[in-house]
N, C-alpha and C positions, 0 to 999 in steps of 0.2 A: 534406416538412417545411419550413415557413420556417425561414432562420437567425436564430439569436440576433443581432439587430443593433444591434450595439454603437454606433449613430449614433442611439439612442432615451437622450431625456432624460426620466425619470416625473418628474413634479413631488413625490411621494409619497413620493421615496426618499432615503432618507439621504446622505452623499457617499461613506459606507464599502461603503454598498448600488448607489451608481453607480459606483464604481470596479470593484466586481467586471461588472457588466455593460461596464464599457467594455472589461475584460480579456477575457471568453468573446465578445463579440461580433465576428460577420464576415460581410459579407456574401460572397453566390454567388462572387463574382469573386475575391475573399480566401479561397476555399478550392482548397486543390491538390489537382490531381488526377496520381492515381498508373497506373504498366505495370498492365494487368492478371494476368500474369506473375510481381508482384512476391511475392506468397507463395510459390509454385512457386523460386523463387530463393533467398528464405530459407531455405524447409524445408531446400532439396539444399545450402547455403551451411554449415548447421547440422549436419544431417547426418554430413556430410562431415567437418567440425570433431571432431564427438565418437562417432566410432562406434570410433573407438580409445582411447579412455577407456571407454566401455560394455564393451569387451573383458574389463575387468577387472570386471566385477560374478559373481557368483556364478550359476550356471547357472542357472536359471527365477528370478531377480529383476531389478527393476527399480531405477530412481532416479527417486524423488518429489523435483522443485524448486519450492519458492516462495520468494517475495522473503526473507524473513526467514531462511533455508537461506542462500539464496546471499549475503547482507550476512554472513550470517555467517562464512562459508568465503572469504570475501575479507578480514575482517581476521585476528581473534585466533584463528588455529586449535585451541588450547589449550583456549578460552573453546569454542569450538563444539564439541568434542569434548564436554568437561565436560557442558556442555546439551544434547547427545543422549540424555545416559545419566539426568542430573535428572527427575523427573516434574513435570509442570507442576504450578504450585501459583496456585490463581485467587486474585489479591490486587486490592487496592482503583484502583492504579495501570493495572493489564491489565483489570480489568473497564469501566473506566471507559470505554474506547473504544467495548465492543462496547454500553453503555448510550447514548450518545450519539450511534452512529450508529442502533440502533434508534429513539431520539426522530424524528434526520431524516430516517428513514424515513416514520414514522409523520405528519411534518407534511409531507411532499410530500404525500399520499394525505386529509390530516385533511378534513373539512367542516364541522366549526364554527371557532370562532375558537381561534388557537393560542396555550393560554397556556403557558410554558416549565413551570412547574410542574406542569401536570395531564401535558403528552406523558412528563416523565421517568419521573412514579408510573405512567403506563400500561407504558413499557421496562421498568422492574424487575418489575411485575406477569406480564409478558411472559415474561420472565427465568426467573421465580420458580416459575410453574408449568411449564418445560417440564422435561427430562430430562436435558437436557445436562451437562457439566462447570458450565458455571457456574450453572444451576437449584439444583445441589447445594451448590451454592458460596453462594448466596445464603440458601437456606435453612436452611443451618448458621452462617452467620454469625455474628457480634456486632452487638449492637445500636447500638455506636461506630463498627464498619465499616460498617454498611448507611448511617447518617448520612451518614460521611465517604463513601462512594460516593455517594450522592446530590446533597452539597450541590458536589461536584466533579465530576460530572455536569451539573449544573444549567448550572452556571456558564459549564462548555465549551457548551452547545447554546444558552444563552439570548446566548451571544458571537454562535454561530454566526445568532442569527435577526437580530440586531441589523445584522449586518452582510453577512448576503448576502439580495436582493431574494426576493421569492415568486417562485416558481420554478414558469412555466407548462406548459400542458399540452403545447405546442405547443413546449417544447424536450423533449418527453420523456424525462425525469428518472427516471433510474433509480437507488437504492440499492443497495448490498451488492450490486455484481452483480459474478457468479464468470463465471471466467474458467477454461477449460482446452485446451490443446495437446497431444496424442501423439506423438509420434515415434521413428524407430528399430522400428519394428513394435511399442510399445508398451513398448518399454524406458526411456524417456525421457519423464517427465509433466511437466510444466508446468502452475502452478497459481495463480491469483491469486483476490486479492476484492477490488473499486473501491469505494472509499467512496461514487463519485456518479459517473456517466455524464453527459452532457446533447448531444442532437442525434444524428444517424446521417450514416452514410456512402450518397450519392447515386449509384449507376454507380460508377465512379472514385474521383469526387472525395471527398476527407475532409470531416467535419463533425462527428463525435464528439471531445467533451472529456471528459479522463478529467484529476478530481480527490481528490486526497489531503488530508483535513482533519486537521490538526496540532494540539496544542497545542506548549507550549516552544519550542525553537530549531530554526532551518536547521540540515541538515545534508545534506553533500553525496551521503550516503546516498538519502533524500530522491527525490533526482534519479533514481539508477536504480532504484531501486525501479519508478517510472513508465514507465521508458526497456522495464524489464521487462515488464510490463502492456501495453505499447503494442507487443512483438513478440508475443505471446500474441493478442493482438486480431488483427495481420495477418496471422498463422498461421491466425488462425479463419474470417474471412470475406474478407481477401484486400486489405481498405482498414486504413492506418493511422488512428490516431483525428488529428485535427487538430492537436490541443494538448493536453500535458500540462501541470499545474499540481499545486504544492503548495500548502495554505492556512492560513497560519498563523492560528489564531482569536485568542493572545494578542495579535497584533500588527496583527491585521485586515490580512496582507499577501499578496498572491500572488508566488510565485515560478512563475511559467509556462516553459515551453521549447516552441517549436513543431515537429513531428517530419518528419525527411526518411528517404531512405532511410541515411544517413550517420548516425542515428543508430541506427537499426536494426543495422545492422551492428556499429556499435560495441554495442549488447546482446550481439548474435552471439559479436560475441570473447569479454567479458565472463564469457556463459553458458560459453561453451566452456571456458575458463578455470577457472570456477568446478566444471565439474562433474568434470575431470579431477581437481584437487582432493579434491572428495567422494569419487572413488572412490578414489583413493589412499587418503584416512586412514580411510576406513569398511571398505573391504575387503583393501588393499595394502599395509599397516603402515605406511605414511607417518608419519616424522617432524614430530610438529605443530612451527610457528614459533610466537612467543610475540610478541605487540606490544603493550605496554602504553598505557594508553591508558584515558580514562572509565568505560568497561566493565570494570574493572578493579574499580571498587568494589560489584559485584555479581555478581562470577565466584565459580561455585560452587568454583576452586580457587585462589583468591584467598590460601589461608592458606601453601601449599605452592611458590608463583610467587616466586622470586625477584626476576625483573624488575618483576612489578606491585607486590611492595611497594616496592620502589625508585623504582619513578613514584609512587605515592602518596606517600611520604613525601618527593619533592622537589617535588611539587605542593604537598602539605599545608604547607610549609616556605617560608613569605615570605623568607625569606634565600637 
C-alpha cells in the first residue's frame, strides 16, 4: 500500500479537510518499525499480570473486557455495578452513533454522489429492518424520536463529510472493524469495534490509524479507550497500528497520540488493573468506591448516593 502522504496539497479540499490529511499522513520513513517478538511479550507481560485475578472467576467462566467495561471499572465503581444489573434501553443519544457510523460506512463504499441526507435514510432503513436491539428500538419508536434521531444524526455525519477529505481506496478504509484478543486459554476476552481503520501494517513496520469519531468534548477517557484497541491490534497480528486519534466532529479537531511500546504497556497495567477490579466486585464482594463526578447525573443509583447528590448539588450551586 502506498502511505497516506501527508506532504499532498488537493486543491479541492477544504482547510478542515487538509488538516485532517496533514494529521494521518507519513511517509515510509515516518513509519516505525517494531521487535517481531513484540506481541509474544505483551501476551506473556499480560498474562502474567492477570492470571491471579482470573483465579477468582467462578469455575467454567470467563471475563468479557471492552473499552466501555473497563472506563467503567476505573471510575465510579457504584455507577458500574448499578449498569451491569440495568438493561440496556436504546435511546436517541446511544443510537445516534451506531446511525452515523453506519452513514460512514455506507459513503466509504457509496458510487454515486454523496448526499448526507439520502446515506442517513439509507442507515435507519438499514437499522429498521434488521433484528437486532436497535431494529426493535426503531420500529417501536415515536415519531418525535425517529425525527430527533435523524435530524442529530444528520448533523454529526454531514460534520463529518464537511470536514474529513474522500477517503481512498488506496488508504483502505475500513469501518466498524471489530477487533478480538484471547487469552489465559480463553479465560480473558478482549473486545473492540473501530469506528474507522485507514492503512495496514508492512513487515514490521506500522501503518495502521486507528480513529475514534466524537461528537461533544475531550475526554481523557478518550485516550485509552484507543491506547485499548491499539493493544488488541498487537495481540492480533503482532504490529502496533501507527497512530491513534480521536475526532472531534463538533470542533473539526484531532486529538492524535502516536503509539510505542511504552504505551502499550501502560494499557497492560491499566487492563491488568482493571480487570482485578472486575473480578473482585463481580464475583469477590468487593466493596464498590463511590467518585462523584458528571456521570453522576445519569446513574441508575443516583437517588440512593449520597456523595453524588452532594456533587451535584455543589456543582448545580454558583455560590
Amino acid at each position: 500500500m502506498d502511505p497516506i502522504d501527508g506532504t499532498t496539497t488537493a486543491p479541492d479540499l477544504n482547510p478542515a479537510q487538509q488538516a485532517v490529511l496533514d494529521q494521518l499522513g507519513a511517509t515510509a520513513d515516518e513509519r516505525p518499525e517494531f521487535a517481531d517478538d513484540l506481541r509474544h511479550h505483551l501476551r506473556a507481560a499480560l498474562e502474567t499480570a492477570v492470571e491471579p485475578h482470573l483465579d477468582g472467576l467462578p469455575a467454567g467462566e470467563d471475563l468479557f473486557v471492552h473499552k466501555h467495561r473497563l472506563a467503567q471499572v476505573h471510575g465510579c465503581e457504584a455507577k458500574f455495578l448499578a449498569d451491569e444489573v440495568e438493561e440496556f434501553e436504546w435511546r436517541v443519544p446511544t443510537a445516534r452513533g451506531s446511525i452515523v457510523h453506519k452513514a460512514v460506512e455506507l459513503a466509504v463504499n457509496w458510487r454515486l454522489e454523496v448526499e448526507p441526507p439520502v446515506l442517513v435514510d439509507e442507515a435507519l432503513a438499514r437499522y429498521e429492518s434488521d433484528q437486532g436491539g436497535l431494529g426493535h428500538w426503531l420500529r417501536g419508536c415515536s415519531e418525535v424520536e425517529r425525527a430527533e434521531l435523524r435530524s442529530e444524526s444528520l448533523d454529526a455525519f454531514t460534520k463529518y463529510m464537511e470536514c474529513w477529505p474522500p477517503l481512498k481506496p488506496a488508504w483502505r478504509p475500513v469501518t466498524e472493524s471489530r477487533l478480538r484478543a484471547e487469552l489465559c486459554g480463553g479465560r480473558l476476552i478482549l473486545a473492540g469495534k473501530v469506528d474507522l481503520t485507514l492503512g495496514r501494517a508492512t513487515g514490521q513496520r506500522a501503518g495502521k490509524v486507528i480513529v475514534d469519531l466524537k461528537t461533544g468534548s475531550s475526554l481523557p477517557v478518550h485516550r485509552e479507550d484507543l491506547r485499548f484497541y491499539a493493544l488488541i491490534e498487537t495481540l492480533r497480528i503482532g504490529v502496533p497500528p501507527r497512530l491513534l486519534a480521536s475526532y472531534y466532529l463538533d470542533q473539526a479537531h484531532f486529538v492524535p497520540e502516536e503509539v510505542t511500546e511504552e504505551t502499550l504497556m501502560a494499557s497492560v497495567a491499566r487492563l491488568s488493573d482493571g480487570v482485578g477490579r472486575l473480578v473482585e466486585l463481580l464475583h469477590g464482594g468487593g466493596t464498590p468506591n463511590r467518585i462523584p463526578g458528571p456521570p453522576c447525573r445519569w446513574c441508575p443509583v443516583y437517588d440512593t448516593c449520597d456523595e453524588g447528590q452532594a456533587h451535584r448539588s455543589a456543582f448545580d450551586d454558583p455560590a
